[in-house]
C-alpha positions in Angstrom: 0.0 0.0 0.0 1.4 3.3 -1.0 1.6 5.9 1.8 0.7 9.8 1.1 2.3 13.1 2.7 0.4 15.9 1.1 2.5 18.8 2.6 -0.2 21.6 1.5 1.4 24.9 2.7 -0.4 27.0 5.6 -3.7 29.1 5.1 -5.5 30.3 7.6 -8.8 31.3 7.3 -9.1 29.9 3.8 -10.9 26.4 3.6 -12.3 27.2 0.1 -8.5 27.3 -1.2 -7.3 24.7 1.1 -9.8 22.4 -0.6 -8.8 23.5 -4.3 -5.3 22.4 -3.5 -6.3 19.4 -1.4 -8.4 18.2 -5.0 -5.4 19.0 -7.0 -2.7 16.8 -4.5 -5.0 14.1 -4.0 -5.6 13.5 -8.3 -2.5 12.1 -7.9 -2.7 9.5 -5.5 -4.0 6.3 -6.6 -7.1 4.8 -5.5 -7.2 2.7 -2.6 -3.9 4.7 -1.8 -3.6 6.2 1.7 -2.8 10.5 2.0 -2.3 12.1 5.2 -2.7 16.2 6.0 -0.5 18.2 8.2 -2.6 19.1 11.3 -5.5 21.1 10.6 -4.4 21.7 7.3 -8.0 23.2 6.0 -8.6 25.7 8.8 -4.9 26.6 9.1 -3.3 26.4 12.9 -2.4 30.2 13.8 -2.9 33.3 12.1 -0.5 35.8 10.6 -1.5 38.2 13.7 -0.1 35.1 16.2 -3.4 34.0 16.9 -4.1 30.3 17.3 -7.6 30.6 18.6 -9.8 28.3 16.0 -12.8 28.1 18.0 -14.7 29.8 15.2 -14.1 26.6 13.0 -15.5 24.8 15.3 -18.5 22.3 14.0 -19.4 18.7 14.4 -17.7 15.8 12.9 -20.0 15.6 9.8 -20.2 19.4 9.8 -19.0 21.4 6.5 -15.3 20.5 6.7 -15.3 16.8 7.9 -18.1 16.1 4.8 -16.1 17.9 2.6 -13.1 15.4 3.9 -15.4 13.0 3.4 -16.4 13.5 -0.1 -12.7 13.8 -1.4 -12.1 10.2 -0.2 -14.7 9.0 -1.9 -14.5 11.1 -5.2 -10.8 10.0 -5.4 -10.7 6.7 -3.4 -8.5 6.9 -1.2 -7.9 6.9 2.2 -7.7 10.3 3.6 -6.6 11.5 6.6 -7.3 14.8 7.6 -8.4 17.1 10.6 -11.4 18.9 11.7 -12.1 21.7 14.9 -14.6 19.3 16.4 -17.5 20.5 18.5 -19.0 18.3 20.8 -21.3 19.4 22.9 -19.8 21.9 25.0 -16.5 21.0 24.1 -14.3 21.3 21.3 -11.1 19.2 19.7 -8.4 19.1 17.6 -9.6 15.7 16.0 -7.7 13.6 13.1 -10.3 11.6 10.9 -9.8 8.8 8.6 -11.8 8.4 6.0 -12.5 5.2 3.6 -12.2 5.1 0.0 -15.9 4.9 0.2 -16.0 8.2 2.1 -17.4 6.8 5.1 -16.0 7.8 8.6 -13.2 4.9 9.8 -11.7 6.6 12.8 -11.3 9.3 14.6 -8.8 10.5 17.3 -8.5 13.5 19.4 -5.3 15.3 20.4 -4.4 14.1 23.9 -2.0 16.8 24.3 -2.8 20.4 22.9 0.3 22.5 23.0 0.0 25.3 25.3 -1.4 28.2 23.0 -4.3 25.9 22.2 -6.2 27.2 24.8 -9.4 26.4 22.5 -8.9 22.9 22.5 -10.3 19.9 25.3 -7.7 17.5 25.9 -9.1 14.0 24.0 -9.7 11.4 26.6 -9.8 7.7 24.5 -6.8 6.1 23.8 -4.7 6.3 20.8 -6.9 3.7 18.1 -5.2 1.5 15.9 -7.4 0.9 12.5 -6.9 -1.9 9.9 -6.4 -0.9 6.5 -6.7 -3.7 4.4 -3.4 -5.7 5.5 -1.5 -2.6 7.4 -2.4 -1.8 10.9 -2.1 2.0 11.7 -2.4 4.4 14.7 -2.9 7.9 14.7 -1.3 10.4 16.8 -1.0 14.8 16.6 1.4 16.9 17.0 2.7 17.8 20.4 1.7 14.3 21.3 4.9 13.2 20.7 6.2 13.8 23.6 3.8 11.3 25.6 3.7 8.5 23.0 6.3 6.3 24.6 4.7 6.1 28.0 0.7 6.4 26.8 0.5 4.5 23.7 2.6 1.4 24.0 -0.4 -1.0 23.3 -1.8 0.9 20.0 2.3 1.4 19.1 3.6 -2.3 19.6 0.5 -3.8 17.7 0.6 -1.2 14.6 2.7 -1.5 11.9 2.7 2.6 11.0 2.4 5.6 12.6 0.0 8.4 11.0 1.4 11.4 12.1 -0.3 14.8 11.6 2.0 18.5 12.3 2.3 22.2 12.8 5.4 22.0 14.2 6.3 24.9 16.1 9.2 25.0 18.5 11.4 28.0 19.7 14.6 25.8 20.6 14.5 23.6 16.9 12.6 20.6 15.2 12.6 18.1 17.6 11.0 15.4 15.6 14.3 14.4 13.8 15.6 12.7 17.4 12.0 11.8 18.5 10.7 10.2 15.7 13.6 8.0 14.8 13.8 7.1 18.4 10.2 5.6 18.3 10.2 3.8 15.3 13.4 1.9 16.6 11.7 1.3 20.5 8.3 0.3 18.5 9.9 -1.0 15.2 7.5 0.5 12.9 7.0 3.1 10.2 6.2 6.8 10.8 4.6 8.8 8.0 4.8 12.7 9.5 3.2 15.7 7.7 4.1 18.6 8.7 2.7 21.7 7.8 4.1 23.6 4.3 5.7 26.8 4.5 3.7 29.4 4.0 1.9 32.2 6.2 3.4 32.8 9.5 6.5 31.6 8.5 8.2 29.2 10.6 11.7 27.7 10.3 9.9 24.2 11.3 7.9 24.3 8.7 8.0 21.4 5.8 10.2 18.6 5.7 7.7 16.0 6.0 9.5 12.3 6.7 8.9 8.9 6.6 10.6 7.3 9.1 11.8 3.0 8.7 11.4 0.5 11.4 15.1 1.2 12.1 14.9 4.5 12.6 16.6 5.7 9.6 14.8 8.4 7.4 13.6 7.0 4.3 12.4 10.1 2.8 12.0 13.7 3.7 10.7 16.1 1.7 12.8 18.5 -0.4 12.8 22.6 -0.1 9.6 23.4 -2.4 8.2 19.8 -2.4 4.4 19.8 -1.8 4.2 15.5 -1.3 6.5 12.5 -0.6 5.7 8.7 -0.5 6.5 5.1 -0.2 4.7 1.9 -0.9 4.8 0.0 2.4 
């Protein structure tokens, strides 16, 4: 099964054109072919201003933005992994989907572990799920999670065979995930596929460089300055 990093670059505010490029990426995955979105890569995670507060894209998980997620799995048949603001209720979530080629809904997960300027965001309470796409096993972490996925999510790590790992990488002292993630596939022996959000506006020197990271730990592919996808058949 071929594995996706659509490294579309970061919008705020813009869904609309998110979606326009999200079309254009996914005609060229293959059906039945797997494509995974940095971390809220429709709504955009901070605004040029600084602000990160997305409560105003908040909607339910088969609102506007998780049916048009939705629909693009099905019109292109894939497997798409994307992210939604989910309202719940009185709470709200920075929530990774999977969708089926079919476009139905295969999994969900909510970020555990909001970094600190997502004030907007309720910590996600369930486990870490591990979801069966036709032979391949996967789990599905976010972000700032990271940091916690040795000691939380041993279970969902040691019975997947990849990682599906969603980014906005933003960190002050340097891009971390080139010592963490290597370290975890080794301890777990098992592929990472990390998007990270594209360069675009706020800049960011953490932003791009997508990888795919082997059992081993070694970096089997990492996207190039200006690339917009990398993948590997797994």
């Amino acid at each position: 099964m071929r594995f996706h990093c659509l490294q579309l670059p970061h919008v705020h505010g813009d869904p609309v054109a998110q979606l326009a490029r999200l079309d254009a990426a996914l005609a060229k995955v293959g059906r039945g072919e797997v494509a995974l979105l940095p971390e809220l890569a429709l709504t955009g995670y901070v605004s040029p201003r600084g602000d990160f507060d997305l409560g105003r894209f908040a909607e339910p998980i088969d609102g506007p933005l998780g049916s048009a997620l939705s629909a693009r799995a099905q019109k292109h048949g894939v497997w798409l992994a994307g992210g939604v603001v989910e309202k719940d209720g009185k709470e709200t979530f920075n929530t990774m989907t999977l969708h089926d080629p079919t476009g139905a809904l295969a999994g969900r997960y909510r970020k555990r572990h909001p970094w600190f300027p997502e004030t907007w965001a309720t910590a996600g309470r369930a486990a870490h799920p591990v979801l069966t796409l036709g032979r391949i096993h996967v789990a599905l972490a976010i972000c700032y999670d990271l940091h916690f996925l040795a000691s939380e999510a041993e279970d969902a790590l040691e019975r997947a065979d990849v990682l599906l790992f969603s980014s906005a990488w933003v960190e002050d002292g340097g891009d971390e995930r080139f010592t963490l993630l290597p370290e975890l596939a080794r301890r777990f022996s098992l592929w990472i596929v990390n998007c990270n959000w594209g360069p675009g506006v706020p800049a960011f020197a953490t932003q791009g460089r997508s990888l795919i990271i082997a059992p081993d730990g070694t970096i089997a592919c990492e996207a190039a300055p200006g690339a917009d996808a990398i993948a590997i058949d797994l």
